[in-house]
C-alpha positions in Angstrom: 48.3 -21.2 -22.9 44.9 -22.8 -21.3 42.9 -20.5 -19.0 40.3 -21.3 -16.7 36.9 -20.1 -17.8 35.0 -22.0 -14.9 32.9 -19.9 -12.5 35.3 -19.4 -8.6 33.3 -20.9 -6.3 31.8 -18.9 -3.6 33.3 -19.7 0.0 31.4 -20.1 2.9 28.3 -20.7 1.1 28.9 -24.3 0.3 27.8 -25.7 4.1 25.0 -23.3 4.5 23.6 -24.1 1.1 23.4 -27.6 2.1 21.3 -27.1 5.3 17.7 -28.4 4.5 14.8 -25.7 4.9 13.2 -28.0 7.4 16.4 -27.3 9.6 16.3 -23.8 9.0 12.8 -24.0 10.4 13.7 -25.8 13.4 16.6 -23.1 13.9 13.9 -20.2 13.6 11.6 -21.9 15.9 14.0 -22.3 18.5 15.5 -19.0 17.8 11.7 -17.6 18.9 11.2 -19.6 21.4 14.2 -18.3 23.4 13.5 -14.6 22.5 10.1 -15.2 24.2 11.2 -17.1 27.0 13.7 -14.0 27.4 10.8 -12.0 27.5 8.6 -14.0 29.8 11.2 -13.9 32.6 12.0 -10.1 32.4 10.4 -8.0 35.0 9.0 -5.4 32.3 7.8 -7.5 29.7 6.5 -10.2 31.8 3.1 -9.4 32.1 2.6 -9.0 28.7 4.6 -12.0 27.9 3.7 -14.8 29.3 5.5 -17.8 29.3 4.7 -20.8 27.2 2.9 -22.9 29.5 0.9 -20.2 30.6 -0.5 -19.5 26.9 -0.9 -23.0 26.3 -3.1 -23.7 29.5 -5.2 -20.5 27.6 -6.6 -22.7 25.2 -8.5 -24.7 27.9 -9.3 -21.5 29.5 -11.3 -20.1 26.6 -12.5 -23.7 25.2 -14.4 -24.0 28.6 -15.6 -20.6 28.5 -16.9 -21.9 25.4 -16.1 -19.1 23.1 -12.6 -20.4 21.2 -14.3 -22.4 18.6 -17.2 -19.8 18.2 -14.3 -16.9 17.9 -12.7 -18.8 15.2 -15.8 -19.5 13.6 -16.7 -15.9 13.3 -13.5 -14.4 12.2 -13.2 -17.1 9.7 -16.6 -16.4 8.3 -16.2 -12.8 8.1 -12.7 -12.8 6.3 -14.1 -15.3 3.7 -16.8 -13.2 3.0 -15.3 -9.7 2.9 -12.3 -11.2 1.0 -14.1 -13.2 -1.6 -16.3 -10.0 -2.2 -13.2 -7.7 -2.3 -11.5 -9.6 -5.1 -14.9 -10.4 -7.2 -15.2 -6.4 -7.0 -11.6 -5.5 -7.7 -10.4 -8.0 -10.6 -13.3 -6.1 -13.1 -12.6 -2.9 -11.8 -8.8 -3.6 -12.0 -9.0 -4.8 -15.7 -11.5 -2.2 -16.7 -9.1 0.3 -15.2 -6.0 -0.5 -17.3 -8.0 -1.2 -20.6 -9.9 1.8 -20.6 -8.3 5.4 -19.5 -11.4 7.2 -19.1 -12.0 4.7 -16.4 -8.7 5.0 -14.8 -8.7 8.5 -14.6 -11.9 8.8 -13.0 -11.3 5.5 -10.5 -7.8 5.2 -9.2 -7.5 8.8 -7.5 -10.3 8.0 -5.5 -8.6 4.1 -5.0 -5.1 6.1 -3.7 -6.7 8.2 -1.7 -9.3 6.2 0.4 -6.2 3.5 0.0 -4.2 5.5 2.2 -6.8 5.9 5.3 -6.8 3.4 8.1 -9.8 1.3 8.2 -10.6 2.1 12.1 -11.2 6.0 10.6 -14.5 5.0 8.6 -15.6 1.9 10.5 -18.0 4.7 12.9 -19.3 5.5 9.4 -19.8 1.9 8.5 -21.8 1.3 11.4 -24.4 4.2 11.1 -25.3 2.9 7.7 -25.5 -0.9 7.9 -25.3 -0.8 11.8 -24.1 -3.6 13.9 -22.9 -6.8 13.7 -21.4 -9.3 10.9 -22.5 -6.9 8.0 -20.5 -3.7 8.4 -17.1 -6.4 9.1 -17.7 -7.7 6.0 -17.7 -4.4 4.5 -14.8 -3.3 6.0 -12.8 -6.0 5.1 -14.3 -6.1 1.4 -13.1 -2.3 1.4 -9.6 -2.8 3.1 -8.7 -5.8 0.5 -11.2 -4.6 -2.3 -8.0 -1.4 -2.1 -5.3 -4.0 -1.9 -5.9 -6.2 -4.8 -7.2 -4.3 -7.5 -4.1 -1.7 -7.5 -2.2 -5.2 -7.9 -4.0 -6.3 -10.2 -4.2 -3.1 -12.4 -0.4 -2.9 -12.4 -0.3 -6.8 -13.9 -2.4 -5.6 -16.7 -1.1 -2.4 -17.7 3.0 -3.5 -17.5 1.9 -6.6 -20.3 4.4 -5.7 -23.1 2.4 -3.8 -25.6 3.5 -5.9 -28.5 2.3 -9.1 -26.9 -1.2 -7.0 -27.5 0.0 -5.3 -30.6 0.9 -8.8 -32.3 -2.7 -10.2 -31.1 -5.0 -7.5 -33.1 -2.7 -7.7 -36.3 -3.5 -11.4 -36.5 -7.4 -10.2 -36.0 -7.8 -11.0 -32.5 -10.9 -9.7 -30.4 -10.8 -7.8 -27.3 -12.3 -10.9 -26.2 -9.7 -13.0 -27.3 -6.8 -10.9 -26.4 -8.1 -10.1 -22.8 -8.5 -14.9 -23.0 -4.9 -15.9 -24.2 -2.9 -13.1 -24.0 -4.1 -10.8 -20.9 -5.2 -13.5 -18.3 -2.3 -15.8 -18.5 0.1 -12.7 -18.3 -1.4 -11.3 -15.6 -1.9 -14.6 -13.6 1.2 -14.1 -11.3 0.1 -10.5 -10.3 -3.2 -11.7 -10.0 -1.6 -14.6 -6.9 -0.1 -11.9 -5.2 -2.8 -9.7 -5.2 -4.9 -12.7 -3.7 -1.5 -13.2 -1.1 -1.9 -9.2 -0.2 -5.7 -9.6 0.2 -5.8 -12.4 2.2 -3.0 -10.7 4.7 -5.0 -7.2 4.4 -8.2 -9.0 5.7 -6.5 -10.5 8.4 -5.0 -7.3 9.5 -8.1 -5.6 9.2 -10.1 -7.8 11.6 -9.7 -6.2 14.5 -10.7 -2.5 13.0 -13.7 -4.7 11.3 -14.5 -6.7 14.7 -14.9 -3.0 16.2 -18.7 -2.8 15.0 -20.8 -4.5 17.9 -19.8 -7.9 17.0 -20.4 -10.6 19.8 -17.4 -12.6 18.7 -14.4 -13.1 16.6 -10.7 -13.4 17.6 -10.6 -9.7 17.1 -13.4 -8.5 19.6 -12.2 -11.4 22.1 -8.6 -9.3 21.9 -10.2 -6.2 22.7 -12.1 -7.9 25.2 -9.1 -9.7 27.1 -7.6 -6.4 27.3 -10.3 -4.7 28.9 -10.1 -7.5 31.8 -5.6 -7.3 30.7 -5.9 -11.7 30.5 -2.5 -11.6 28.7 -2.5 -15.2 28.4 -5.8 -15.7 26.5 -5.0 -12.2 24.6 -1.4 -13.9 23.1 -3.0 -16.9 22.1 -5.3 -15.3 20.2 -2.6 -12.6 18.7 -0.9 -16.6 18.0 -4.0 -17.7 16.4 -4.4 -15.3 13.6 -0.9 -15.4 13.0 -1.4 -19.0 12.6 -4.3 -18.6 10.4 -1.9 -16.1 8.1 1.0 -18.4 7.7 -1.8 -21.5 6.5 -4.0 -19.3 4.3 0.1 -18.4 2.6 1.0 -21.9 2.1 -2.2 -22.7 0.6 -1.9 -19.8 -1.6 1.5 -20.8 -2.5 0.3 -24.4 -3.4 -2.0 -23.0 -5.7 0.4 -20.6 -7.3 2.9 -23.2 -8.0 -0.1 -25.0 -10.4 -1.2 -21.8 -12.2 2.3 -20.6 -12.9 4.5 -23.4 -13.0 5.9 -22.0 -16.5 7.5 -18.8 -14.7 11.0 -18.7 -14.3 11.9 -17.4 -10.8 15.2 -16.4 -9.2 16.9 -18.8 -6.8 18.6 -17.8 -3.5 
């Protein structure tokens, strides 16, 4: 008697599986489009919806204004800055935190705790002390994604399997050498995502950050828009940043798939 050990095939999947992701895109493009021409035309949500054309025509607006580029320029600059400084600070801390419990103990309380307050709450506090202008953004941000990435980071190191580590010293391994070829690579993945959760916590954090004084950046322009309620100019620059976010991910994503080619990862 023969039975059939082969795998029943999953119905319905078998067309859908076959779509190409750049049709999926096109789908979830469309499928936006529509929900905001839906909102453009609806009495309620039309002022702070306008349509596409409207939007589009925004860009002019501000490039003749001349302030786009110059927004762009400063959010940019501050975000680079405050995120670059956030992660040089938080990958020693993180590392130091895991290796060392003395450290830990007296470090990550205060980390959850100052984690878990908005940014706007101590930006007034920022200001008195380094005052106004592009140094108290960067510090915000550096804070906000300083928070982010090292509790990432610190969970990498101390979930390693302990007889990865174990293994290392019995063949007379260094803490040098064990932190080299057994900590880094291991921790390699967690350290991408905490640089994915950074870069989307500074990004977030720009308008709190842009709060201090500052004479541009997308965020102050937003405020700014809404003092004078320019919807138009105000949801292009919302579009902006979001723009900003999804090409900062796909660059990050680029470089993920070269440093950890090797890991297996679960298909959908």
């Amino acid at each position: 008697m023969k039975y059939n050990t082969s795998k029943p095939k999953k119905k319905g999947n078998s067309f859908i599986s076959k779509i190409p992701n750049s049709v999926w895109l096109l789908i979830s493009f469309a499928a936006a489009m529509i929900v905001w021409w839906l909102l453009s035309i609806n009495p309620q949500t039309s002022r702070s919806f306008p349509n596409v054309l409207v939007v589009a025509g925004s860009i002019r607006t501000m490039v003749d204004r001349g302030v786009f580029f110059k927004d762009m320029g400063s959010s940019l600059i501050s975000v680079t800055a405050g995120f670059a400084l956030g992660f040089v600070i938080a990958l020693p801390v993180a590392i130091l935190m895991a290796w060392y419990r003395p450290v830990r103990n007296i470090i990550e309380p205060w980390i959850q705790f100052v984690r878990n307050i908005p940014p706007l709450a101590y930006v007034p506090l920022v200001v008195i002390s380094a005052g106004v202008g592009r140094k108290p953004q960067i510090i915000v941000i550096t804070i906000a994604t300083f928070l982010t990435m090292a509790i990432t980071i610190f969970q990498g190191v101390i979930n390693i399997d302990e007889t990865l580590i174990k293994a290392a010293r019995v063949l007379g391994a260094k803490d040098k050498d064990i932190f080299l070829k057994v900590i880094a690579p291991a921790t390699l993945p967690f350290i991408i995502t905490a640089v994915r959760l950074g870069a989307s916590v500074a990004l977030t954090t720009l308008i709190a950050a842009e709060s201090t004084g500052a004479t541009a950046g997308l965020g102050m322009r937003i405020r700014a828009l809404n003092n004078t309620f320019e919807s138009g100019p105000m949801l292009l620059y919302i579009i902006v940043i979001g723009v900003i976010g999804i090409t900062i991910e796909k660059l990050i994503k680029m470089l993920e798939r070269r440093l950890t080619g090797w890991q297996e990862k679960r298909e959908i």
